[in-house]
N, C-alpha and C positions, 0 to 999 in steps of 0.2 A: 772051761770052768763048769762043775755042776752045776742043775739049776735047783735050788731049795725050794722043795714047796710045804714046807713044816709051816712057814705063817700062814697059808691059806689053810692047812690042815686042824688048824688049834681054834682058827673060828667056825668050826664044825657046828656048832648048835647055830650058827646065827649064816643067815642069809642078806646078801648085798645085792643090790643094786648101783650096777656103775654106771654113769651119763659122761658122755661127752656129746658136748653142745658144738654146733655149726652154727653157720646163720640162718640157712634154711630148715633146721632141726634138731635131731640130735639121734648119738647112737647111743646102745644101751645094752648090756649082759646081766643076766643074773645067775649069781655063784654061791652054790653051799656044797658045804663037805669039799670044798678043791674040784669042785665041778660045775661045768658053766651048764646051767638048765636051762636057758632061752637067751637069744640075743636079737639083734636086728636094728633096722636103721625109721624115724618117723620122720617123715616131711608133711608140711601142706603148704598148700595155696598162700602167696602171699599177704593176699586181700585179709585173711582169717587165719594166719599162722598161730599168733599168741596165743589165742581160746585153743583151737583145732588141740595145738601142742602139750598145752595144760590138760587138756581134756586126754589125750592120747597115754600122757605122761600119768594122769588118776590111774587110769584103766589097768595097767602096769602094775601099779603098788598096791591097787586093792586085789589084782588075782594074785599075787606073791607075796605081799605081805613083808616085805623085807624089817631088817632089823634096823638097818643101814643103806641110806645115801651116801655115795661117794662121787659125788659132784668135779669134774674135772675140769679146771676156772683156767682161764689164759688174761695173765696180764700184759700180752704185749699191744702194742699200740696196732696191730693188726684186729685187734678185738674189736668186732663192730656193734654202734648201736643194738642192734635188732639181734647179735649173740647174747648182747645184756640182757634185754628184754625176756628172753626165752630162759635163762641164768633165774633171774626176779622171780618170773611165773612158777619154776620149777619149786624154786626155796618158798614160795609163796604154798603150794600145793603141799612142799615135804610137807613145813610147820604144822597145815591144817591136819596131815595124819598122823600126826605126832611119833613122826619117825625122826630119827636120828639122821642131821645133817652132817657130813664130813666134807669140806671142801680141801679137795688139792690141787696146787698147782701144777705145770706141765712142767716147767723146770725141779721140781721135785721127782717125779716121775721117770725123767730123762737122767738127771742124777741116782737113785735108784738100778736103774737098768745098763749104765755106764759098767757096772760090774761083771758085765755079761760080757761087754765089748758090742753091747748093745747102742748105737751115736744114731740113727736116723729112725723115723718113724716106723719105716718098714722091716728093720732090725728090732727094733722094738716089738712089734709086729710077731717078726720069726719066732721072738723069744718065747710070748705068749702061748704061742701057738705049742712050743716045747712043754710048756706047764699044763697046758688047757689043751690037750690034743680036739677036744670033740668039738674046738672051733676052728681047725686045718682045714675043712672044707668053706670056711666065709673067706678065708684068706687070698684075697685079688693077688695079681700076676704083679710081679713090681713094675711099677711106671716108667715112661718113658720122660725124660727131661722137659717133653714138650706136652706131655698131657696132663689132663689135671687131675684131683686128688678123686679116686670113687670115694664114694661116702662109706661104703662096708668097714673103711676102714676104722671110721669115727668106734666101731664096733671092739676093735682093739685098744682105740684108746680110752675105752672105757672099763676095760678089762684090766689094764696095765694100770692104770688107778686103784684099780681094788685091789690088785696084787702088791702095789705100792704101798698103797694103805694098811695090808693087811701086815708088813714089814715095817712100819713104821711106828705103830701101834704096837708088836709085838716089841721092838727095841725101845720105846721111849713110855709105854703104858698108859697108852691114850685113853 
């Protein structure tokens, strides 16, 4: 199946920022014109994650300026504390710039990308990667059953939120 990339092309004046949240941080892309201009992964320290994260997470939307937050929220009961927390901080942070909050869920996303023949994270991932070529190079090795998740990849799932979004909005006129 083709991949359509007309809905990220139609929010051409506006710029997004997509977050997905860990519990030690979070990843993040940002896309205008159908082209991902920066992405990457933030952690810190335990002790001072909240502040650190908040503070990392300003730094981000005052150099970019985005239109849009596209917040990528997990309700499963894997969702810990301290993901919340960092969830709070961020929506705490949009508000005060008076940017535009979108949250979406991962089971949206995953439905979304199902059209692709897209079922796992790292499919999901590939698909990205077919829309967004200039992020093929963040794109990690696929896993081994016994190893665990790199964070780079938090980078895709924040990309496939804005791609989601940017689909969902064009179909329902968000």
């Amino acid at each position: 199946m083709d991949i359509d990339i007309e809905p990220l092309a139609q929010m051409a004046s506006a710029r997004h920022l997509g977050i997905s949240v860990r519990p030690d941080g979070f990843g993040f892309v940002v896309i205008e014109d159908a082209i991902a201009l920066d992405c990457g992964v933030r952690a810190c320290d335990r002790d001072q994650s909240e502040d650190c994260l908040g503070q990392q997470f300003q730094r981000i939307v005052k150099m970019y300026h985005p239109s849009t937050v596209v917040l990528l929220t997990t309700g499963s009961p894997l969702a810990t504390a301290k993901r919340n927390s960092i969830v709070s901080v961020i929506t705490k942070k949009t508000n005060q710039g008076n940017v535009v909050l979108a949250r979406l869920r991962g089971a949206a996303v995953r439905r979304y990308f199902r059209q692709f023949d897209a079922g796992t994270k790292y499919e999901i991932a590939q698909t990205v990667v077919k829309i967004l070529p200039e992020l093929g190079w963040r794109l990690p090795q696929k896993r081994k059953p016994w190893q665990s998740e790199q964070r780079r990849l938090s980078i895709f799932d924040a990309a496939a939120a804005v791609i989601a979004h940017a689909r969902l909005k064009q179909d329902f006129q968000i």
